[in-house]
N, C-alpha and C positions, 0 to 999 in steps of 0.2 A: 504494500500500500504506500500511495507516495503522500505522507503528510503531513514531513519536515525536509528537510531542506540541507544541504554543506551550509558549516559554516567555517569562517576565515578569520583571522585574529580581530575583527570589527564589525565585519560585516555577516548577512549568511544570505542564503537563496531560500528560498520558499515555493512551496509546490503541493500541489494538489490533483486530483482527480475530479473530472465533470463532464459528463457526456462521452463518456471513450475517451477523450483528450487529458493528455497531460501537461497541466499547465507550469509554467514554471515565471515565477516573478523574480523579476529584475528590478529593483526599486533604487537601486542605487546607480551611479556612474558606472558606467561598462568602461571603464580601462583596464590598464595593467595589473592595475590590483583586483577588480573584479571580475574581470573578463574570466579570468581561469576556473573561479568558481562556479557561474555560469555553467560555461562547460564539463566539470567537474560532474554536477547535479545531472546534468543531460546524459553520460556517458555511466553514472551508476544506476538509471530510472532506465533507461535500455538495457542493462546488466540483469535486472529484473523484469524484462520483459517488456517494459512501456514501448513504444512505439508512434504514436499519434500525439505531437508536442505541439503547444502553442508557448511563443514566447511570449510572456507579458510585458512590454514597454511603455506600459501607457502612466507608469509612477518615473519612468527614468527620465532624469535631468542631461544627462548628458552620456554620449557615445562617440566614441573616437575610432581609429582603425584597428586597434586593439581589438575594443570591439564587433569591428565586422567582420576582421580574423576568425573569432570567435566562434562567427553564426556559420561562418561557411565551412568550420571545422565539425562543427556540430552538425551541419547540413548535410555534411558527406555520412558520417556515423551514421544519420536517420533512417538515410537513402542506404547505407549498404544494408540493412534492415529490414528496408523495405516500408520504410514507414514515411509519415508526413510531418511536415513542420509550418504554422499560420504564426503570424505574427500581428500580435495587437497590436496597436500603434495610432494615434492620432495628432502628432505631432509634428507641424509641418516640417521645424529643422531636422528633427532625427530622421522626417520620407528625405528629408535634401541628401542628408549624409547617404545613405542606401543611394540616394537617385545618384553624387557622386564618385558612389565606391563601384559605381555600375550596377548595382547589385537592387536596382527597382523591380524588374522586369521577370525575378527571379523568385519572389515571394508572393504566399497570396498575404495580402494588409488587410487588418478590418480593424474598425474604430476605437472598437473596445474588445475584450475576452467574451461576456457574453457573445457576440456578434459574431465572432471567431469559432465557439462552439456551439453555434444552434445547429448544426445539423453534424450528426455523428460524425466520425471521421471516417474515409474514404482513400485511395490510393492516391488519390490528387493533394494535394496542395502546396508542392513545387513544381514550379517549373521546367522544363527539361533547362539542366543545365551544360552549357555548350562549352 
């Protein structure tokens, strides 16, 4: 059952179960120092079988390339899996960062978590990545 989270000399990741989907909140800055944690959470929630992730960003202040490192490192894990990954997000500069790191085109986005898992999850929700 996923419902806690890693935690890091400060901070920790937090996650939960909803709809088939595992969500996983990010509430802090996704840098250097968090970034690993993140992923961390993602790579032992697949270890136990999770599969179907939503990342929550919709509490994070800030994301740098650290953290888009991050998502695409995670993204590859999901995918050798076989699984999906949605990303909440409504925030115009964090969609900039993604739209700059290339990495728009490559996610599905929804505005909130809710909205991310109202409908089960399915074999979709990346992109083919090229």
């Amino acid at each position: 059952m996923c419902d806690q989270g890693v935690a890091g000399p400060n901070e920790s990741v937090d996650c939960h179960v909803a709809n088939g989907w595992t969500v996983v909140e990010a509430d802090e800055e996704i840098d250097i120092v968090f970034a690993p944690l993140v992923l961390a959470t993602v790579i032992r929630r697949l270890a136990e079988g999770h599969r179907h992730f939503v990342l929550d960003l919709c509490n994070t202040p800030f994301l740098d390339s650290m953290g888009l490192g991050m998502i695409v490192a995670a993204t590859k894990r999901i995918k050798a899996r076989h699984g999906s990954l949605r990303i909440a997000c409504s925030d115009e500069w964090l969609l900039h960062v993604f739209l700059l790191g290339g990495l728009r085109h490559i996610y599905s986005f929804h505005d909130s978590v809710e909205q991310a898992i109202a409908q089960p999850p399915v074999t979709e929700g990346l992109a083919t990545l090229r």
